[in-house]
C-alpha positions in Angstrom: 18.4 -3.0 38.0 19.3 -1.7 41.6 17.2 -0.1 44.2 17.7 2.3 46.9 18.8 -0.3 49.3 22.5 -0.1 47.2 22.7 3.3 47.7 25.9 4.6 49.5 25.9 8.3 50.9 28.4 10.0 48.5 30.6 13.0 49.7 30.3 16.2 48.2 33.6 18.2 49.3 34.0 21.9 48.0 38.0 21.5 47.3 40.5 22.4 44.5 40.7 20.2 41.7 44.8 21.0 41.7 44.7 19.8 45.2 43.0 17.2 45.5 42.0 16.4 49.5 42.6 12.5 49.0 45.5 10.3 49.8 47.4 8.2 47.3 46.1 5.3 45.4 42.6 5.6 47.2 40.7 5.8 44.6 39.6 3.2 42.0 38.2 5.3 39.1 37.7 9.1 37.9 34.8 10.5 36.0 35.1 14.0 34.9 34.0 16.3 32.6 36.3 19.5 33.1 35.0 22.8 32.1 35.5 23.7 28.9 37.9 26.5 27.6 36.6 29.8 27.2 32.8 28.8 27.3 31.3 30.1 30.5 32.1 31.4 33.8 30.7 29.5 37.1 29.7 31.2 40.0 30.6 30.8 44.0 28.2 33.2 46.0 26.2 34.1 42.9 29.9 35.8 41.5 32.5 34.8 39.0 35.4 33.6 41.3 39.3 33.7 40.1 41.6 30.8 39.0 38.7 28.2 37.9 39.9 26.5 34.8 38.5 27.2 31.2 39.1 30.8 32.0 42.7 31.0 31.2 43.9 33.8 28.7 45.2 31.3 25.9 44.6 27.9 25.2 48.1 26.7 26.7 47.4 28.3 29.3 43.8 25.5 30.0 45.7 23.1 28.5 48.4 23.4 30.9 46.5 23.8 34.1 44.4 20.4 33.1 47.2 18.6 32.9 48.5 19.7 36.3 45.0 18.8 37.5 45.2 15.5 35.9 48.8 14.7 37.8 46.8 14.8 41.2 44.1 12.4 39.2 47.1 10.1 38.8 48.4 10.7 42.7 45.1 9.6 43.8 44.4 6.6 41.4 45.2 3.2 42.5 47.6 1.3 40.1 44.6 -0.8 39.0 42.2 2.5 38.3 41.1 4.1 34.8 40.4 7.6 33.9 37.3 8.6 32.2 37.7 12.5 30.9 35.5 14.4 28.5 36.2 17.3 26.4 34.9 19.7 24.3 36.9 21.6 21.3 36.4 24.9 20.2 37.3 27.1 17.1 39.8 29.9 16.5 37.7 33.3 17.1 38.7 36.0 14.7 41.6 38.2 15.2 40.2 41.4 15.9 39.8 43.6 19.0 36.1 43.6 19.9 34.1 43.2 23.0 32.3 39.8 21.8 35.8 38.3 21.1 37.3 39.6 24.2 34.0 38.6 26.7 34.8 41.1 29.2 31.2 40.2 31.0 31.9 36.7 30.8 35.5 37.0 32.3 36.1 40.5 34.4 39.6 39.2 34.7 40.1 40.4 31.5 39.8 43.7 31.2 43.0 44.7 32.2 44.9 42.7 29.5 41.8 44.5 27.0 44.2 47.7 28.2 47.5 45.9 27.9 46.3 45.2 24.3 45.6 48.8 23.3 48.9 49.4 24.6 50.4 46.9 22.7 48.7 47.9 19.7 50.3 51.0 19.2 53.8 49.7 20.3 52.9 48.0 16.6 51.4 44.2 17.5 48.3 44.0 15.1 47.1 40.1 16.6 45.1 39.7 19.9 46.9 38.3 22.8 44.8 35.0 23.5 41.7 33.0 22.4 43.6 32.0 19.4 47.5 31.7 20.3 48.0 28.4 21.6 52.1 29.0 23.0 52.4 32.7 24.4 55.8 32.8 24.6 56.8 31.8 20.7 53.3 33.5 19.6 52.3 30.4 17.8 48.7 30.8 16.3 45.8 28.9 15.2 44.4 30.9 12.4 40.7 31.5 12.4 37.8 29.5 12.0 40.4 26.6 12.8 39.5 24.0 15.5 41.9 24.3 18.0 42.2 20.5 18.5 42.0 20.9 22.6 40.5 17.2 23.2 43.7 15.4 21.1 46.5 18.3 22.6 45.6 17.4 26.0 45.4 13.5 24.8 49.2 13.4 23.8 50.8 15.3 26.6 48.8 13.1 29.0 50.9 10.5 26.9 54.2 12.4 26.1 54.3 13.6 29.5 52.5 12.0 32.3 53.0 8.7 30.8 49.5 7.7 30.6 48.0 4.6 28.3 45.3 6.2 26.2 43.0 3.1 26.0 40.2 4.2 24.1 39.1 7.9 22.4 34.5 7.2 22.5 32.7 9.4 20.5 29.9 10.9 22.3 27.1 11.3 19.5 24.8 13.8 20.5 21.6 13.5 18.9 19.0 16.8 18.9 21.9 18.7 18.9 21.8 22.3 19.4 21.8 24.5 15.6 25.0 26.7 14.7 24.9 30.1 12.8 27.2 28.6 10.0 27.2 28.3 6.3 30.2 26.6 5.5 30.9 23.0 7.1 28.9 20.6 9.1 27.3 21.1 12.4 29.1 19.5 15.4 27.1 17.2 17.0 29.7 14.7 19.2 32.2 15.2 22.0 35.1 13.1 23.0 36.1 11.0 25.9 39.1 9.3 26.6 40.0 6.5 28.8 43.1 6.5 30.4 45.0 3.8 32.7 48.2 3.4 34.6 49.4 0.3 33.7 48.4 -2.3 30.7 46.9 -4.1 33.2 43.5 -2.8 35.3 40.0 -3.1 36.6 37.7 -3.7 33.9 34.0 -5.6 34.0 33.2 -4.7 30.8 30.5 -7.5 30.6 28.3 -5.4 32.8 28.2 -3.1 30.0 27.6 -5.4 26.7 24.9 -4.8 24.6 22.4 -7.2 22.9 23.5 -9.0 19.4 22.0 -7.0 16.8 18.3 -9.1 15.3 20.8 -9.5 12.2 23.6 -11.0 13.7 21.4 -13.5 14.7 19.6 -14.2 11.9 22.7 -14.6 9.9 24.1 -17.0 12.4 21.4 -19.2 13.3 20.9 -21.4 10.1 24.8 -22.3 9.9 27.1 -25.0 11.3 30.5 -24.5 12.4 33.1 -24.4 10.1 36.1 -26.4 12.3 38.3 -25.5 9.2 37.8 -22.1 9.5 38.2 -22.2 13.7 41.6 -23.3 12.8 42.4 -20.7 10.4 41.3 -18.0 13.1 43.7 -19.9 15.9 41.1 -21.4 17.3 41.1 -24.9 16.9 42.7 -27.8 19.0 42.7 -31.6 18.7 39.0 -33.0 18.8 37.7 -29.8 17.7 36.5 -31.1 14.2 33.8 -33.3 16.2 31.8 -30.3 17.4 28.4 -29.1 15.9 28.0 -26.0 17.6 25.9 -22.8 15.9 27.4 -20.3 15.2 24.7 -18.2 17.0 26.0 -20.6 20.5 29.3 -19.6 19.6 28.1 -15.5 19.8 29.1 -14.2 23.6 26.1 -15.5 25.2 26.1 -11.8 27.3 26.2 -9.7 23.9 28.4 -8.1 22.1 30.7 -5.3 23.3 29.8 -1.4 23.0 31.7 0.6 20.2 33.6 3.4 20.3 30.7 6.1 19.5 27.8 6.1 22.3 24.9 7.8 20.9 23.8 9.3 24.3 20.7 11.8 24.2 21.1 15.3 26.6 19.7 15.2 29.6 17.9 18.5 30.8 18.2 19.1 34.7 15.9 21.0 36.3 17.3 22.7 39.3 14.3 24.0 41.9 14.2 28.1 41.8 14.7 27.9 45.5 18.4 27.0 45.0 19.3 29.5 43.5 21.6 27.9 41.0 21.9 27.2 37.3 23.7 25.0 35.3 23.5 24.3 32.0 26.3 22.1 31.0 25.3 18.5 33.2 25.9 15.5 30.8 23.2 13.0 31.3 23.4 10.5 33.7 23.9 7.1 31.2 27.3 8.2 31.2 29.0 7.7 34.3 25.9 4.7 34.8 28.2 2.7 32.1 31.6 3.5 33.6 30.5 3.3 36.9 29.7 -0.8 36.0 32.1 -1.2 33.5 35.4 0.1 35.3 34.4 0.4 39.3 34.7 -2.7 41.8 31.2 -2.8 43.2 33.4 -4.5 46.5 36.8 -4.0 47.2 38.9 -6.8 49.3 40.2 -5.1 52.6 43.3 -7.6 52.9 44.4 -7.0 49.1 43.4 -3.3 48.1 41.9 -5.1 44.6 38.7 -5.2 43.5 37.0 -7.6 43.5 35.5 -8.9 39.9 32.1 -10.7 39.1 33.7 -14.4 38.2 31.1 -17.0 36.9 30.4 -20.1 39.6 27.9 -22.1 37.7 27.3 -22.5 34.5 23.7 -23.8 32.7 24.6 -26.3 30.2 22.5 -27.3 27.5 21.5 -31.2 28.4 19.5 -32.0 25.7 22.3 -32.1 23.4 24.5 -35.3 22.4 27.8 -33.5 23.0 26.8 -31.8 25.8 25.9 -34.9 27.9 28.8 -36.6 26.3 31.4 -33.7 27.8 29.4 -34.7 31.4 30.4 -38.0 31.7 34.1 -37.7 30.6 34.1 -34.7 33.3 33.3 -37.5 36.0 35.3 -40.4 34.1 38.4 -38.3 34.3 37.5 -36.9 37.8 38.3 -33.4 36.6 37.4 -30.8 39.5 35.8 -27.6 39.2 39.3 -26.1 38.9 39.8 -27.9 36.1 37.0 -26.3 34.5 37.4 -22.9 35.4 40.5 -22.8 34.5 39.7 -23.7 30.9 37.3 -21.2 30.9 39.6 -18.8 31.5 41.8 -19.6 28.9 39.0 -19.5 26.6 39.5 -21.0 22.8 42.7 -19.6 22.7 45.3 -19.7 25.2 45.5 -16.5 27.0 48.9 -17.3 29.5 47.6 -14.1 32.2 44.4 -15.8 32.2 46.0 -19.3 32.7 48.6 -18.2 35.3 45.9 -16.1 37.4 43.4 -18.9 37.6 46.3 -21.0 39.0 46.7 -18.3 41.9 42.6 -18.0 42.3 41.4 -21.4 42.3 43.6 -22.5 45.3 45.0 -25.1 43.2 48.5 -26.8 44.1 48.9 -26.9 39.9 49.7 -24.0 37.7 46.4 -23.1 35.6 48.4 -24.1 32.7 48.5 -27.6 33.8 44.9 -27.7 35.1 44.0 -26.6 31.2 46.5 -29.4 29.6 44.3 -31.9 31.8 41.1 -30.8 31.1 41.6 -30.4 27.3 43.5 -34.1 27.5 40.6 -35.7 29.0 37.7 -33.4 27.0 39.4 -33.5 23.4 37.0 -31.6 21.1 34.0 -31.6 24.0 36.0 -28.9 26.1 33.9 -26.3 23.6 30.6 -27.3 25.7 32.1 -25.4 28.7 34.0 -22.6 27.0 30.5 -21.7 25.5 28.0 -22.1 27.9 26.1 -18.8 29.6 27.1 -18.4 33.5 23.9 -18.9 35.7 25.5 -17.8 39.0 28.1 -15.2 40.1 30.3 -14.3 42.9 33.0 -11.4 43.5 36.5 -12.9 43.9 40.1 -11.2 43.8 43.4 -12.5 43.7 44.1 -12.9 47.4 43.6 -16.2 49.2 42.2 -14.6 52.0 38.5 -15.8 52.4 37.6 -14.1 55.2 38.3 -10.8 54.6 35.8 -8.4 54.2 34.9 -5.8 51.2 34.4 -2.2 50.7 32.6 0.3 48.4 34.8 1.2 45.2 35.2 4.5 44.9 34.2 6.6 42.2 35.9 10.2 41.9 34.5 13.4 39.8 37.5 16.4 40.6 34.9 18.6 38.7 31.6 17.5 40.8 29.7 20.3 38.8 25.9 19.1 39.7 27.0 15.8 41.0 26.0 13.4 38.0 29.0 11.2 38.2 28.3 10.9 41.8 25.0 10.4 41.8 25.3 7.7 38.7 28.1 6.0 41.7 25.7 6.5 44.2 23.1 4.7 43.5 25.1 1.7 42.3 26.5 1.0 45.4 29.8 2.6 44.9 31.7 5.0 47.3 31.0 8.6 45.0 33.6 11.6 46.4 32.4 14.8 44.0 35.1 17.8 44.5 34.2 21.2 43.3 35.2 24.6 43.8 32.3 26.2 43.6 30.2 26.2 46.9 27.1 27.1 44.6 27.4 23.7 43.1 28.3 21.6 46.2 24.8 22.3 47.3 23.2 21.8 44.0 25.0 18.3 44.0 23.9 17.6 47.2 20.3 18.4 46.8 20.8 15.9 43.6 21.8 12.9 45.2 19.2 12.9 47.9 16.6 13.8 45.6 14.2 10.9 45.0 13.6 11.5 41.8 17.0 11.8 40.5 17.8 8.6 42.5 14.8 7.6 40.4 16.2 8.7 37.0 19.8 7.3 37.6 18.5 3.4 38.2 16.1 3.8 35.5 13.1 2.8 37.5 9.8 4.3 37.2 9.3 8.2 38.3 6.3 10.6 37.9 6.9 13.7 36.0 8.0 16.6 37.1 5.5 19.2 36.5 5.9 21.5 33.4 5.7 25.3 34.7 3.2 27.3 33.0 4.0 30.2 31.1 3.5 33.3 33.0 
């Protein structure tokens, strides 16, 4: 839980998402949700305005215009950043020449190709020009009533062609899920996100994020012993490990378990005062970017390294009242093993992770390689080493790589390229992260700002206490 004293004043820039006003590798993640193809038009000055995305003629068209925007995503990212991105799909429309299919209200730009394809028509062409083709130039098609598959297109050419590692695809589950007028499949009710990186290696604090084991993994758990045979079998067994009487439920992450791939988030209504002038009706709630924000954002950023800096464990609370725990104590102080020693085992964990092992060489300050440090430990610990590995860290501190203690820290910062009504930023905000929200709509720079400096949204994004916000009467 955070308070206002964390908050740091976000920007809200009115910019070009294809231009992004940031240099290179300055920021440290991006949360967007770009707007969707051919779903609604926004508004600058109260008026539709030309070239936002999502109002392209043909689905190539969006798709090719998001990845451009997404190159200046990458420009902008540091090496060690992810990108959070989520999009919606939509279905073929039918291939007829009507006003509903063409939207000429929704999109006044195009009325003049609603001529060309008249024109066209009688030349002898009998298919309409867009919605539905997803290549102009070879006239390739998606028949009707056929998703277009937008989310997974734009996926692979962010892999085929920006060279991207696709991380993760989460399934955003929407519950309450507005009704659709069909008869013939099943409703839609989820959206996708994708989590992209640079390189195989990046920022993550996932722990931030983990949920609690479930009431039945516990209860299955609890009862049983250890089974060293089977700790073996799974690669996780080393001389001395046989002697151990550990639960199983002690041998569960003692911070939870780690989220799944589909987030069952609710909507979030935002109510937007009348005297702004301004709706919105696409916001996604505010749990969202909360989870990346602390999952894949340095909450301090060394100013001598560029990294962030990650929440490492200092002390641990071990259990004394067990045999083996007091046991591992006293061959820690027979063997004079330091608290390098011991951090370094913990960061190889049951299994030897040689990243892990090489990094906590570089960190700990040690004149030994954090291989060595663990052969030492494990030498003098034998099957006791498992009373360290598995005990819940009591403090924390925010360490990088460099060996520069007295350098000072920064904000991370958090990056939404479609600000829209400032959620992402606002989420960042209030978390103590550096939030830049771009948008090209001046309409929605001020909505956003009036967001992030409203208390009660502040309110809503911690998850604190707020009052209600009246309920208008009906007139």
């Amino acid at each position: 839980m955070t308070d206002d004293t964390t908050f740091v004043e976000p920007e809200i820039i009115h910019g070009d998402a294809r231009d992004l006003p940031l240099p290179d590798a300055s920021v440290d993640l991006v949360v967007t949700s770009p707007p969707y193809f051919g779903l609604r038009s926004y508004r600058d000055g109260g008026a539709h305005y030309d070239g936002q995305l999502g109002a392209e003629r043909t689905p190539l068209e969006y798709l090719s215009n998001l990845v451009t925007c997404t190159r200046e995503m990458i420009r902008v990212l540091k090496p060690s950043g992810s990108i959070f991105i989520n999009l919606g799909d939509r279905y073929s429309q039918r291939a007829v020449m009507n006003k509903s299919s063409h939207q000429d209200g929704l999109f006044p730009d195009r009325s003049d190709a609603r001529k060309d394809w008249i024109r066209d028509r009688r030349a002898g062409l009998t298919r309409m020009p867009y919605d539905n083709v997803i290549d102009a130039a070879t006239g390739h098609f998606v028949r009707e009533k056929s998703l277009i598959g937008l989310p997974w297109r734009y996926a692979l050419r962010c892999v085929d062609e920006l060279g991207l590692i696709l991380r993760a695809e989460i399934i955003w589950n929407k519950p309450h899920g507005l009704p659709e007028s069909v008869r013939d499949r099943v409703r839609r009710s989820h959206e996708t996100w994708f989590h992209f990186t640079l390189n195989p290696r990046y920022y993550s604090a996932i722990d931030t994020i983990r949920l609690p084991h479930s009431a039945a993994s516990l209860a299955r758990v609890a009862p049983h012993r250890s089974d060293p045979g089977r700790a073996a079998r799974d690669g996780q067994y080393y001389p001395g490990a046989e002697q151990q009487t550990l639960t199983r439920r002690q041998m569960l992450h003692p911070h939870g378990r780690l989220p799944g791939s589909v987030w069952e988030i609710a909507p979030q209504p935002l109510r937007v005062p009348p005297h702004l002038g301004i709706a919105h009706h696409a916001s996604f709630p505010v749990e969202w970017p909360r989870r990346l924000v602390l999952g894949w954002s340095p909450r301090s950023v060394c100013t001598a390294c560029g990294q962030g800096r990650r929440r490492v464990p200092v002390a641990f609370g071990l259990d004394t009242s067990r045999t083996q725990t007091r046991r591992a104590l006293e061959l820690v102080r027979e063997h004079g093993l330091t608290e390098a020693h011991l951090s370094a085992l913990r960061a190889a964990g049951l299994n030897d992770t040689p990243r892990a092992l090489d990094t906590q060489g570089r960190t700990g300050g040690h004149e030994h390689s954090g291989r060595q440090l663990v052969a030492e430990a494990r030498a003098a610990l034998g099957g006791y080493a498992r009373e360290f590995l598995l005990s819940r860290a009591t403090e924390f501190a925010d360490a990088c790589d460099c060996a520069d203690t007295s350098a000072t820290s920064v904000p991370g910062v958090v990056l939404d390229p479609f600000g829209g009504t400032g959620t992402t930023a606002l989420a960042a905000a209030v978390h103590g992260r550096h939030a830049i929200s771009i948008d090209a709509s001046r309409d929605y720079c001020r909505l956003a700002t009036w967001r992030v400096h409203d208390p009660r949204q502040r309110a809503r994004a911690r998850g604190t206490h707020q009052t209600p916000e009246p309920v208008p009467r009906a007139a």
